[in-house]
PLY file of the C-alpha trace (Angstrom):
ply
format ascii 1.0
element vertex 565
property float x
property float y
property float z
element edge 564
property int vertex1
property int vertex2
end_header
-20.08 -13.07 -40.53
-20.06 -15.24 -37.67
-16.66 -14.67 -36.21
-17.39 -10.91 -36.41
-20.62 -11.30 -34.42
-18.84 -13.52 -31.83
-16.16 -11.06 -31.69
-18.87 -8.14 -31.16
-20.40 -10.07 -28.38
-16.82 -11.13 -26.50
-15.76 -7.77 -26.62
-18.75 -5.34 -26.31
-18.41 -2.65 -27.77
-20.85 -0.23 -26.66
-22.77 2.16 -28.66
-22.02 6.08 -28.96
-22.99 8.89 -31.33
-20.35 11.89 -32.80
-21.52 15.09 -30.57
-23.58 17.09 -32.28
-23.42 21.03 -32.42
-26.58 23.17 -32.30
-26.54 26.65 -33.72
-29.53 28.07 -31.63
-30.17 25.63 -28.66
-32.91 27.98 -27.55
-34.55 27.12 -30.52
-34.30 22.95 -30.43
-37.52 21.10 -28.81
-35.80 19.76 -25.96
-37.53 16.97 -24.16
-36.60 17.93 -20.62
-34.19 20.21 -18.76
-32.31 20.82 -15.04
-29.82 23.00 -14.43
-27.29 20.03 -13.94
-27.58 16.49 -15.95
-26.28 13.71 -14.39
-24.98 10.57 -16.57
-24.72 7.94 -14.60
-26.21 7.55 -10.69
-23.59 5.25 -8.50
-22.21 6.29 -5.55
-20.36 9.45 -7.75
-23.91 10.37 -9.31
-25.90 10.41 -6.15
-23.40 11.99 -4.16
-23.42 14.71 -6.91
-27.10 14.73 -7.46
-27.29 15.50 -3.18
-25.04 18.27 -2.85
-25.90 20.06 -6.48
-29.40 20.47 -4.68
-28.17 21.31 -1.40
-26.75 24.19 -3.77
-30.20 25.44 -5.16
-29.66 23.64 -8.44
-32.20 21.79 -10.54
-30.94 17.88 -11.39
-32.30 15.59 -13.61
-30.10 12.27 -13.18
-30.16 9.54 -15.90
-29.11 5.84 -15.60
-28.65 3.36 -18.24
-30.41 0.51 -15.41
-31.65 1.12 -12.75
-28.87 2.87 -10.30
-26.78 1.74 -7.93
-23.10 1.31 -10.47
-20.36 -0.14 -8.77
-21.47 0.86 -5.53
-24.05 -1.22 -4.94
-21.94 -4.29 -5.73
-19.00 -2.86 -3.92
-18.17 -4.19 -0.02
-19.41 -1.16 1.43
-16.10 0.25 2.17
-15.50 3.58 2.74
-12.07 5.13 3.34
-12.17 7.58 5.58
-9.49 9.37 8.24
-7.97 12.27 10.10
-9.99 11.57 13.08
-13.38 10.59 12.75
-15.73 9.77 14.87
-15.32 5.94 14.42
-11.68 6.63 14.91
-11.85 8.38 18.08
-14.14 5.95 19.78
-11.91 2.94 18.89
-9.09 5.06 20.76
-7.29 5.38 17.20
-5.18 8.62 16.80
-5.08 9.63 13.31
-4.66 13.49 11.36
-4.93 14.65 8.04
-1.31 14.74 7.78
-0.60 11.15 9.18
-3.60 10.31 6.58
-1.99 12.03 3.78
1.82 10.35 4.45
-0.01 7.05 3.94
-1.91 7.65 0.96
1.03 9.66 -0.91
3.10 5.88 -0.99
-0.52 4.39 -2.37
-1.90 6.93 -4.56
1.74 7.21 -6.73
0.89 10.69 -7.90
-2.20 9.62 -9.51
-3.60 13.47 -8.10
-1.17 16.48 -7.39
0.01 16.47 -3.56
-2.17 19.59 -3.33
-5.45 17.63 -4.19
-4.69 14.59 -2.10
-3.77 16.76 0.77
-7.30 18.28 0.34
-9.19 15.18 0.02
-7.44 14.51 3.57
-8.56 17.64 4.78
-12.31 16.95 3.89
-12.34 13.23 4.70
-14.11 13.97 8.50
-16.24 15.99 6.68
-17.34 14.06 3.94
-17.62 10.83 5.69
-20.19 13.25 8.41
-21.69 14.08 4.94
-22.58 10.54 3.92
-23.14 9.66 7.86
-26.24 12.26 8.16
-27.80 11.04 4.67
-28.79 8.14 5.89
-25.35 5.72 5.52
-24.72 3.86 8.73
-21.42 2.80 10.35
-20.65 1.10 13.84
-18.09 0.94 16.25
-16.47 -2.78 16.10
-12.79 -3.22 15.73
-12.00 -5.65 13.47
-8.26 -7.27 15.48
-6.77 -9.46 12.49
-5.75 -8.26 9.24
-8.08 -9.40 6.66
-8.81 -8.52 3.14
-13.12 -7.52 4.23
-14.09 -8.46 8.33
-16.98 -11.08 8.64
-20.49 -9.92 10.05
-19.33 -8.91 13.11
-16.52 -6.17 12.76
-17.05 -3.06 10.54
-14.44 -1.09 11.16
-10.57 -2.43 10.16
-6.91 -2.24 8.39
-8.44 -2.27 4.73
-4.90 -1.10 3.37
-1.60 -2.12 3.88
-1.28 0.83 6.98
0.17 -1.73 9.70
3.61 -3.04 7.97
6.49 -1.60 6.66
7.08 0.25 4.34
3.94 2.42 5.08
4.31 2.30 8.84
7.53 3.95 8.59
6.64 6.97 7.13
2.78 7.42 8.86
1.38 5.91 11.93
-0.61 3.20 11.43
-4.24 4.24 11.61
-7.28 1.87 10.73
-9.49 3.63 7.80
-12.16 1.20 6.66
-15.04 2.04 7.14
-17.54 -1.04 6.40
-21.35 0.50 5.76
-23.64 -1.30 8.67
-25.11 -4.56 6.52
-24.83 -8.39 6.84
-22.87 -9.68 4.17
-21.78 -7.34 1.01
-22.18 -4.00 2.17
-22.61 -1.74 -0.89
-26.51 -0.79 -1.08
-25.85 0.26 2.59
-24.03 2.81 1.04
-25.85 3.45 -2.18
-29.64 2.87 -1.39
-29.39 5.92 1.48
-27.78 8.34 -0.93
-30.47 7.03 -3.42
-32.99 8.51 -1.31
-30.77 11.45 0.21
-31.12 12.30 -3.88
-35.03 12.22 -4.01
-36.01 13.33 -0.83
-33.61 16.25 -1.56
-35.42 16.69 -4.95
-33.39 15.29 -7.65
-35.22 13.99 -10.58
-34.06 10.42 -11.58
-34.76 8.75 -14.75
-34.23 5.09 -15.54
-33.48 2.82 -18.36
-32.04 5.51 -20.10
-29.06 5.59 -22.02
-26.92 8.43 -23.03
-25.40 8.38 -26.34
-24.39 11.59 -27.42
-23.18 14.90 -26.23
-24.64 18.37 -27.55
-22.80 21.56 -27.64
-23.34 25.12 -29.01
-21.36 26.84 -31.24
-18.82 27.76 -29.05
-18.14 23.86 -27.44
-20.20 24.35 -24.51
-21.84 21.14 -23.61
-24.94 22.37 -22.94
-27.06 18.68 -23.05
-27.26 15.46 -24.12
-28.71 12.98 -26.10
-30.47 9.51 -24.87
-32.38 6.65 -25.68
-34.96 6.04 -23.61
-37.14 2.64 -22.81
-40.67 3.55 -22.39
-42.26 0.10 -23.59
-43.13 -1.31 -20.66
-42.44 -5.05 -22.23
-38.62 -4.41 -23.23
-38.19 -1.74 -20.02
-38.58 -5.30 -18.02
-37.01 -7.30 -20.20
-33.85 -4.74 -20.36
-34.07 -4.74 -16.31
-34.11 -8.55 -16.51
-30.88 -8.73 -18.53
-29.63 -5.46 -16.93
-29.63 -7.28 -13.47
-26.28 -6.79 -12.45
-26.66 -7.73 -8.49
-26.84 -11.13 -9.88
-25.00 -10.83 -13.39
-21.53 -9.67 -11.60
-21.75 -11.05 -8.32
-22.42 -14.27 -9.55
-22.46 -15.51 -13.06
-19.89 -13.43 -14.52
-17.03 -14.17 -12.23
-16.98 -17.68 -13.79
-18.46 -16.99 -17.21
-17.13 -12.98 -17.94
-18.27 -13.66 -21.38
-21.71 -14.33 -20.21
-21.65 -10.36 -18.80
-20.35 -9.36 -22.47
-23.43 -11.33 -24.00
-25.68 -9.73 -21.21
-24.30 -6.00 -22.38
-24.99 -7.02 -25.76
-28.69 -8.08 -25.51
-29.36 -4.78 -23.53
-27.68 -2.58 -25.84
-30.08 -4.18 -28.79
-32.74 -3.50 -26.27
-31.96 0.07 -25.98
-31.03 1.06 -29.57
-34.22 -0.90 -31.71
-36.54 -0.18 -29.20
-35.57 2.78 -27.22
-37.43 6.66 -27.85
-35.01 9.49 -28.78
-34.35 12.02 -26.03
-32.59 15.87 -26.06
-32.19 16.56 -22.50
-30.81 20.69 -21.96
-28.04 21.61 -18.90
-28.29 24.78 -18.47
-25.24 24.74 -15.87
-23.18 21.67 -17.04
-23.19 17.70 -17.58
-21.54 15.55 -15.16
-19.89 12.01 -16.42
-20.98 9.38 -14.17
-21.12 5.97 -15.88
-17.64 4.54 -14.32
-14.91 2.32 -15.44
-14.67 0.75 -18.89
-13.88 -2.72 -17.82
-17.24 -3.60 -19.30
-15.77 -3.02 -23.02
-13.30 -5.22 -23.62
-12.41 -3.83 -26.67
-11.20 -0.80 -24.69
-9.42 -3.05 -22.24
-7.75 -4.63 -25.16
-6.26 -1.18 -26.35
-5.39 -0.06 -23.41
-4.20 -2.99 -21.02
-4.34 -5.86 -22.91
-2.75 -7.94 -20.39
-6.04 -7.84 -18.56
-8.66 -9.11 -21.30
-10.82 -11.63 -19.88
-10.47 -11.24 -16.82
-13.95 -11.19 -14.37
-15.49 -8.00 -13.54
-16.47 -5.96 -11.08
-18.82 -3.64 -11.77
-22.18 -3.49 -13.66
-22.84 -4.12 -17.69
-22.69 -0.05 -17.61
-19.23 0.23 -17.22
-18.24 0.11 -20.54
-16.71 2.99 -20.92
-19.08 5.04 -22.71
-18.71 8.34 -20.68
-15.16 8.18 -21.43
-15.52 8.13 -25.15
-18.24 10.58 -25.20
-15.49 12.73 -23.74
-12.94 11.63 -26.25
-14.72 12.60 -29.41
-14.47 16.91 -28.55
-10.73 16.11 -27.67
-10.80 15.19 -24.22
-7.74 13.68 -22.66
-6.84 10.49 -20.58
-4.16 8.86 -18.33
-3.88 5.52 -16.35
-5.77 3.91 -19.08
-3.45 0.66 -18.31
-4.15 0.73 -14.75
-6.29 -2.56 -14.22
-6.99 -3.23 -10.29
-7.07 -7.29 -10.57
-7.86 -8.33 -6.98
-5.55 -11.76 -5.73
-6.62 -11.71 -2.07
-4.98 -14.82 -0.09
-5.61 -13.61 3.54
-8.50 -15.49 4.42
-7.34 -17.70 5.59
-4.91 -15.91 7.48
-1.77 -18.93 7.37
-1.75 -18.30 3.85
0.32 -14.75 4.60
2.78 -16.92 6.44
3.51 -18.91 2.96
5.71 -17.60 0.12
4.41 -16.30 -2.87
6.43 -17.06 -5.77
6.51 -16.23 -9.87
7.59 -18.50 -12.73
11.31 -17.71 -12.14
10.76 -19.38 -8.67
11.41 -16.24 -7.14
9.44 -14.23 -3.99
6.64 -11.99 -5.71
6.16 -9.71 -3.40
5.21 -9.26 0.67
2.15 -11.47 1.05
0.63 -9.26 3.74
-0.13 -6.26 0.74
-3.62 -5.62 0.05
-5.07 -7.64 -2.66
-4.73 -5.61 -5.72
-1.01 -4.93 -5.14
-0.97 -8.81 -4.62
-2.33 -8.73 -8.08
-0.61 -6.55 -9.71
2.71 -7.69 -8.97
1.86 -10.68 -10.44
0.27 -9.44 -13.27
3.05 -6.88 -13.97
6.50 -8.55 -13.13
5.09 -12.50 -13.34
2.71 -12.63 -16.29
-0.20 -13.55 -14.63
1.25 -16.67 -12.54
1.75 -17.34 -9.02
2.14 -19.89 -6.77
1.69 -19.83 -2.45
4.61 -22.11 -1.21
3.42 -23.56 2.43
3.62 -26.53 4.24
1.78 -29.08 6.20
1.40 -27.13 9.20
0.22 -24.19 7.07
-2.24 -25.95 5.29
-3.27 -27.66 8.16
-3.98 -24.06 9.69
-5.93 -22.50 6.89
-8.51 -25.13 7.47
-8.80 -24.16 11.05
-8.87 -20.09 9.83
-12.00 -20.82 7.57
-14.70 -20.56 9.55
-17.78 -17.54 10.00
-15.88 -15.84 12.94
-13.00 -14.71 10.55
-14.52 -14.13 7.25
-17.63 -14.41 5.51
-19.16 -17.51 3.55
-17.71 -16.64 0.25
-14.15 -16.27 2.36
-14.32 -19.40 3.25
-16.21 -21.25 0.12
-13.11 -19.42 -2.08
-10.67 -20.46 0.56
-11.39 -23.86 -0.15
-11.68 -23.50 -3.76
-7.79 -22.63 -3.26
-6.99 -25.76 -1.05
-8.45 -28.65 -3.14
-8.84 -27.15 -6.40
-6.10 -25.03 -7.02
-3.30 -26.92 -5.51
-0.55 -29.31 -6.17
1.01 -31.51 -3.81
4.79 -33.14 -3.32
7.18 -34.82 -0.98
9.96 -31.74 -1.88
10.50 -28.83 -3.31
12.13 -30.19 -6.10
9.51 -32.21 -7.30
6.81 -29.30 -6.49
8.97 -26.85 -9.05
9.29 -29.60 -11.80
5.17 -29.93 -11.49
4.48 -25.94 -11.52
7.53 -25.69 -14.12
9.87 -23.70 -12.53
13.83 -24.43 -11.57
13.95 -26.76 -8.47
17.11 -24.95 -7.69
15.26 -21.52 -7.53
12.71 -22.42 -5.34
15.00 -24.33 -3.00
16.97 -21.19 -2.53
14.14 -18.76 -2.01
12.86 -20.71 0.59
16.00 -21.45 2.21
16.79 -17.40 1.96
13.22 -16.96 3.27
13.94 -19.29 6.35
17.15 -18.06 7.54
14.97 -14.66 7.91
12.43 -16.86 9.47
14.77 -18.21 11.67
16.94 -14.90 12.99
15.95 -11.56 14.15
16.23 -10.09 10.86
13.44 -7.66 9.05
12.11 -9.59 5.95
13.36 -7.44 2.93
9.77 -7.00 1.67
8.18 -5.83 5.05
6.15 -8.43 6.24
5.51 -8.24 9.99
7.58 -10.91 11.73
4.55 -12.73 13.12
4.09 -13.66 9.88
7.68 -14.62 8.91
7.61 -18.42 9.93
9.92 -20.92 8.51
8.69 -23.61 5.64
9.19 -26.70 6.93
12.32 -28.67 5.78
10.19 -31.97 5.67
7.55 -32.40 3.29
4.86 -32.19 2.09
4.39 -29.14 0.70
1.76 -27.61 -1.20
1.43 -24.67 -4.35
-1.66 -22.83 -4.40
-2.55 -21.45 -7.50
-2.74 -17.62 -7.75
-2.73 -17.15 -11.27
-4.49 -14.14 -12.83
-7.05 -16.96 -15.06
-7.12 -18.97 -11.95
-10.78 -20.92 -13.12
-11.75 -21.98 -9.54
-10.54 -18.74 -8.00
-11.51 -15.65 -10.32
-9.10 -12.83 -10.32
-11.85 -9.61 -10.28
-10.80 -6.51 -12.47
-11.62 -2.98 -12.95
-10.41 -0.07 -14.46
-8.86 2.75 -13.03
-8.00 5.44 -15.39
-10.14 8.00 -17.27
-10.94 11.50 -18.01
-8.25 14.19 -16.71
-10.31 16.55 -14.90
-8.89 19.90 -13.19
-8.27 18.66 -9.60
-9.50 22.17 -8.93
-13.52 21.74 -10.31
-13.33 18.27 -11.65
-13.76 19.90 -15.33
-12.72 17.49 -17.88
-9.42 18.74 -19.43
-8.45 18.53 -23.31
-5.39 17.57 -24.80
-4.14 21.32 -24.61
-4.82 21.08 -20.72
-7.72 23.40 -21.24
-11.29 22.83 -19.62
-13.99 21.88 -21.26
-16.51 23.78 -20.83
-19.80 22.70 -19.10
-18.21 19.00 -18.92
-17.48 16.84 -16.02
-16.30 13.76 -14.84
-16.59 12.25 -11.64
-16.13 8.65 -9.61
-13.97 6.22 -11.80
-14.81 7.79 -15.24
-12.43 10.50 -13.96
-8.63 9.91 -13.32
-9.18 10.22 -9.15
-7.46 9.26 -5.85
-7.34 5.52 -6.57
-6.00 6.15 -10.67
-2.93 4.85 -9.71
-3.07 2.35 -6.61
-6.67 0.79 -5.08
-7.32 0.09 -1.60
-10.46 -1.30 0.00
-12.53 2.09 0.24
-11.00 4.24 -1.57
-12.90 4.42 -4.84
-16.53 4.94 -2.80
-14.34 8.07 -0.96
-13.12 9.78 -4.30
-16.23 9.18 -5.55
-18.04 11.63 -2.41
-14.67 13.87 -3.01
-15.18 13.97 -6.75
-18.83 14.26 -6.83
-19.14 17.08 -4.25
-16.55 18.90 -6.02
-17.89 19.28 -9.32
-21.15 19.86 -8.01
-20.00 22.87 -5.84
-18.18 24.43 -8.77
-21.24 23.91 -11.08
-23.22 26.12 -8.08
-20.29 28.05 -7.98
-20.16 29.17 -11.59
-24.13 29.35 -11.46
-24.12 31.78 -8.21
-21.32 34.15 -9.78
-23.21 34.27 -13.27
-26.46 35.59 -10.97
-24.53 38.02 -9.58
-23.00 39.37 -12.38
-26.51 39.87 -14.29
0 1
1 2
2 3
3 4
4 5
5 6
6 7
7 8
8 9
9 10
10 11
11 12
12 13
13 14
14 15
15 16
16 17
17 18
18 19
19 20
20 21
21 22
22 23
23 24
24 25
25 26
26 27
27 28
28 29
29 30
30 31
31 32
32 33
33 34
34 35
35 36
36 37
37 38
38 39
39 40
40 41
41 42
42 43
43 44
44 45
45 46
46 47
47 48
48 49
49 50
50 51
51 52
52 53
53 54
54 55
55 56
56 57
57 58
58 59
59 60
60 61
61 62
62 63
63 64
64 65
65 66
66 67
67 68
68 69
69 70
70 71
71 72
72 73
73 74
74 75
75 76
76 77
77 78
78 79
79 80
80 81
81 82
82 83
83 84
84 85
85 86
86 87
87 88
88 89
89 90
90 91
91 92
92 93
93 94
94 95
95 96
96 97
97 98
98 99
99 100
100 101
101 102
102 103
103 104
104 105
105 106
106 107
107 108
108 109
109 110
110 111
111 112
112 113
113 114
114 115
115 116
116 117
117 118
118 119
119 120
120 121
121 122
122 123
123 124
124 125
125 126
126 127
127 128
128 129
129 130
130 131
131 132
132 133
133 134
134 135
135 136
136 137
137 138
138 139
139 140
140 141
141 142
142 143
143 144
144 145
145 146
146 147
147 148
148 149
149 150
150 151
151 152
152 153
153 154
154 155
155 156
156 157
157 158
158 159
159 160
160 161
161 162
162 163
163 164
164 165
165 166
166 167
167 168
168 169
169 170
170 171
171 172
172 173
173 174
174 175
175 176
176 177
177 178
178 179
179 180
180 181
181 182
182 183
183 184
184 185
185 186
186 187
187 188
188 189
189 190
190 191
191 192
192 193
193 194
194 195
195 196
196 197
197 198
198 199
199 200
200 201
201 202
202 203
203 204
204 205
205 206
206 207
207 208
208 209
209 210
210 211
211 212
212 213
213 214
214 215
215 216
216 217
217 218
218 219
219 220
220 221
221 222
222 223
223 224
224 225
225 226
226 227
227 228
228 229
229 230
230 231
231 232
232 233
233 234
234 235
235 236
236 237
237 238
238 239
239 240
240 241
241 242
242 243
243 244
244 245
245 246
246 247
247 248
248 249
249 250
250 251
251 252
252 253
253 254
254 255
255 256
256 257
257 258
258 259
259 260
260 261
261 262
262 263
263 264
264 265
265 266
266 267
267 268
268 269
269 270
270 271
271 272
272 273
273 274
274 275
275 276
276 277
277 278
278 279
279 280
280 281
281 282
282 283
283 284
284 285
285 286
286 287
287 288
288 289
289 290
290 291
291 292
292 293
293 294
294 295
295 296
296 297
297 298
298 299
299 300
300 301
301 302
302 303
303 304
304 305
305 306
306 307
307 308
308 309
309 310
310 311
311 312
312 313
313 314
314 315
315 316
316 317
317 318
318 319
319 320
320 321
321 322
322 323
323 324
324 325
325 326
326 327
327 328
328 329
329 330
330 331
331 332
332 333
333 334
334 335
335 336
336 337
337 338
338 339
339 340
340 341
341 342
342 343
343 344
344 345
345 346
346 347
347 348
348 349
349 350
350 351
351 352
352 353
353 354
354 355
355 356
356 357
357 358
358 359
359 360
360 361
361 362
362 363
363 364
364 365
365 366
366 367
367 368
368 369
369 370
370 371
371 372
372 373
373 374
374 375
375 376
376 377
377 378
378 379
379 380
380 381
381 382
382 383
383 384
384 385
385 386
386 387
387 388
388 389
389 390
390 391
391 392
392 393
393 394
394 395
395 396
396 397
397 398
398 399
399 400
400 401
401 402
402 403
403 404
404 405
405 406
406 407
407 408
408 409
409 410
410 411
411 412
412 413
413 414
414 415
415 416
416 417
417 418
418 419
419 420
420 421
421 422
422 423
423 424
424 425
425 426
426 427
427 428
428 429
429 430
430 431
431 432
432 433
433 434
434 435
435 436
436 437
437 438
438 439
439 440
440 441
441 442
442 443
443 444
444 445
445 446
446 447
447 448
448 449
449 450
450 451
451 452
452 453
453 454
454 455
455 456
456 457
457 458
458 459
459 460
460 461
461 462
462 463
463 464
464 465
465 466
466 467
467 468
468 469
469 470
470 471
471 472
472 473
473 474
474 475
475 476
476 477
477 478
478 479
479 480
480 481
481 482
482 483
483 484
484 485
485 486
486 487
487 488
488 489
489 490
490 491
491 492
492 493
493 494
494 495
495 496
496 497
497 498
498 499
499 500
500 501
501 502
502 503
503 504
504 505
505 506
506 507
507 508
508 509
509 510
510 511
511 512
512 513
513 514
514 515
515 516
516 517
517 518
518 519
519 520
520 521
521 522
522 523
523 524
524 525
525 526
526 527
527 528
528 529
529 530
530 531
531 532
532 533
533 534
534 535
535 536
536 537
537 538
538 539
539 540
540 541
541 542
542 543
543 544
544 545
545 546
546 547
547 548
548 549
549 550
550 551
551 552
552 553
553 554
554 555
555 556
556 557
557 558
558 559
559 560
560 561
561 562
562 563
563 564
């Protein structure tokens, strides 16, 4: 009995109903209705709640805490080109063709060309969107590649734009765009749309969890059903536990089964002392809730490799929107797609060292964004990884951690790396017997690494030159530890698969490829721009794309079904 408690609380597996069909909906004592019910308001749910009433429609949003998702915890990034105005008064040329060359080698065919291509088109436009309700960006050119600029730059490289092989096939173009805030920028993004949503007049209802979804006789969704905390006592006590600014941010990137127990106590919360609640759509139901990383029972089917990890994200992504979905047939893809986040640039003389696997062999260029850091280790170097530099380098990355090149948790983690995570010897021998690797293998990938160093050659994996500098052929050298269940260092993970929507409406497909009707999925519950490959940004932009999409063809639909009565 024990071990299958424990197991239930490691895991969290989070609570759903089978949908239930109603014969005459007209008929059922519903407890509230909109013309468009929202599960789930992040930066996806807001930005769908905004421009569903810019449309004429009614919108009752619901939220398991207290709203804000991902997006509030996020950096505040938002990826945005083409030419906007941030862009053109930095004197940075960019179009939506240069946009979309770059993002075809990231996004892998996660979305048709056609829908990326689109989301280029719109990007101005959406990032205006987001700019006039309320979400504030400056002007400040961030000059060093970093993985997120300290206080004093918001606007930088937040992909892997400037090297090769990207900057062969698009001009480099800077697309980060940080929201204006001191430290982590999310609510800068969130808390405007937040009240974009209820000036514009979307209802919003807390401390509500969905559990079910309700069709008619046909399969349209036409509602859902919740559990809802009105006790004042447990609606603080859930908000206590449900506190994920300090939950995620904090505790659970050292103790992720501390989140899991957190999930756990709110779910009990919810279910023993929560009202039943039958809220109508009379237009359609939009999935909101986010990843699944949250359930790591579903991370355990689908990408096991990745269990146990820390997340990123809030105790609501767990994945519930997704199997709501599942149970009337909907399909999925990228399910195994796990962005785990290895970022070694700050300090910046860590990109100058050599990042190598268990083989002793080069991982990968150590200029690439974080998560492709990551998942090169996770996928060809089972989790471990190792930063080959020498004195001089370690000497340096001292000297880069300070306030003026990243913020304080850049530079706390950057020492976590250089006394807790390394290990120390007089050769390179003797450093590969210690990580247990072949001497022999190392030696010879930093001697091929130097002669690059040392001749005019192009490194083979596209690092820019200035960062190509030889390892010293004295010692000492150092490893830094990399590893995926790095303790000191926590390697942050969330999902990026879902629901297959059609990339025309956002309409959650089955496994026939046919809509569903009345059902959609938006943000990271969806498969989306960033299914496939993640860059600093890019979620928070799909979710605007995503959101205004499905909202638009709900109006849509709603406007033609006017006209033809």
């Amino acid at each position: 009995m024990l071990k299958k408690l424990l197991r239930k609380i490691r895991f969290g597996e989070s609570y759903i109903e089978p949908s239930l069909s109603l014969n005459e909906p007209d008929k059922f004592l519903w407890d509230s209705t909109a013309d468009v019910v929202i599960v789930g308001f992040g930066g996806a749910g807001a930005t769908a709640a905004i421009e569903a009433r810019e449309q004429g429609l009614s919108v009752l949003a619901l939220d398991r805490f207290n709203g804000g998702g991902a997006t509030t915890l996020s950096g505040g990034v938002y990826y945005a080109g083409g030419g906007t105005r941030i862009q053109q008064e930095c004197g940075m040329n960019d179009s939506v063709d240069n946009m979309f060359n770059y993002l075809k080698l990231e996004v892998q065919g996660a979305v048709s060309d056609e829908t990326l291509h689109t989301f280029c088109e719109q990007s101005v436009d959406n990032f205006n969107w987001i700019s006039q309700h309320g979400v504030p960006f400056e002007t400040s050119f961030c000059p060093f590649k970093t993985s997120y600029p300290p206080d004093h730059f918001y606007f930088y490289y937040s992909g892997n734009e400037s090297f090769s092989p990207y900057s062969d096939h698009a001009t480099p173009a800077a697309r980060g765009h940080r929201a204006h805030k001191p430290g982590i920028s999310g609510q800068a993004i969130f808390e405007p749309l937040r009240k974009a949503a209820r000036r514009a007049g979307a209802k919003l209802q807390t401390q509500t969890k969905v559990v079910g979804l309700l069709t008619d006789k046909k399969g349209t969704i036409i509602g859902v059903k919740a559990v809802h905390l009105d006790n004042t006592f447990f609606n603080l006590l859930h908000r206590f536990f449900g506190n994920t600014h300090i939950i995620t941010r904090y505790l659970a990137l050292y103790t992720p089964s501390l989140f899991r127990i957190f999930g756990k106590i709110t779910e009990s919360i919810e279910l023993r002392f929560g009202s039943a609640c039958y809220i109508r759509a009379n237009k359609g139901v939009v999935l909101a809730t986010g990843g699944f990383y949250a359930n790591q029972l579903m991370v355990e089917k689908y990408a096991e490799q990745y269990v146990g990890g820390s997340p990123i994200g809030t105790l609501a992504d767990d994945g519930s929107g997704i199997r709501l979905a599942q149970q009337l047939g909907a399909t999925t893809a990228f399910m195994d797609k796990v962005s785990s986040w290895r970022f070694i640039n700050p300090p910046s003389a860590f990109a100058s060292g050599v990042l190598v696997g268990p083989s002793g062999q080069r991982v990968c260029n150590e200029m690439l964004y974080g998560a492709q850091v990551g998942e090169y280790i996770m996928r060809d170097h089972d989790g471990k990884a190792w930063l080959i530099i020498d004195e001089v380098l370690y000497k340096q990355a001292h000297k880069d951690l300070t306030l003026e090149k990243g913020l304080w948790f850049h530079v706390l983690l950057g020492y976590m790396y250089l006394y807790f995570g390394k290990k120390k010897a007089d050769s390179l021998g003797e450093l590969a017997i210690k990580l247990g690797v072949s001497p022999k293998s190392l030696e010879d990938t930093i001697n091929s690494y130097n002669k690059v160093a040392d001749s005019e050659d192009i490194d083979p994996m596209g690092k820019p030159k200035d960062y190509v500098k030889p390892i010293s052929s004295n010692g000492p050298y150092y490893a830094i530890d990399v590893s995926y269940h790095y303790f000191w260092v926590p390697a942050t993970s969330l999902s990026l698969g879902g629901l297959v929507v059609n990339e025309t409406s956002g309409m959650v497909k089955n496994a026939d490829g046919d809509d569903i009707q009345g059902l959609y999925a938006v943000g990271r519950t969806a498969v989306g721009i960033a299914s496939q490959g993640y860059v600093s940004g890019l979620s928070i932009a799909d979710c605007v794309f995503s959101g205004r999409r499905a909202a638009r063809h709900i109006a849509g639909k709603a406007h033609w079904a006017r006209g033809f009565k």
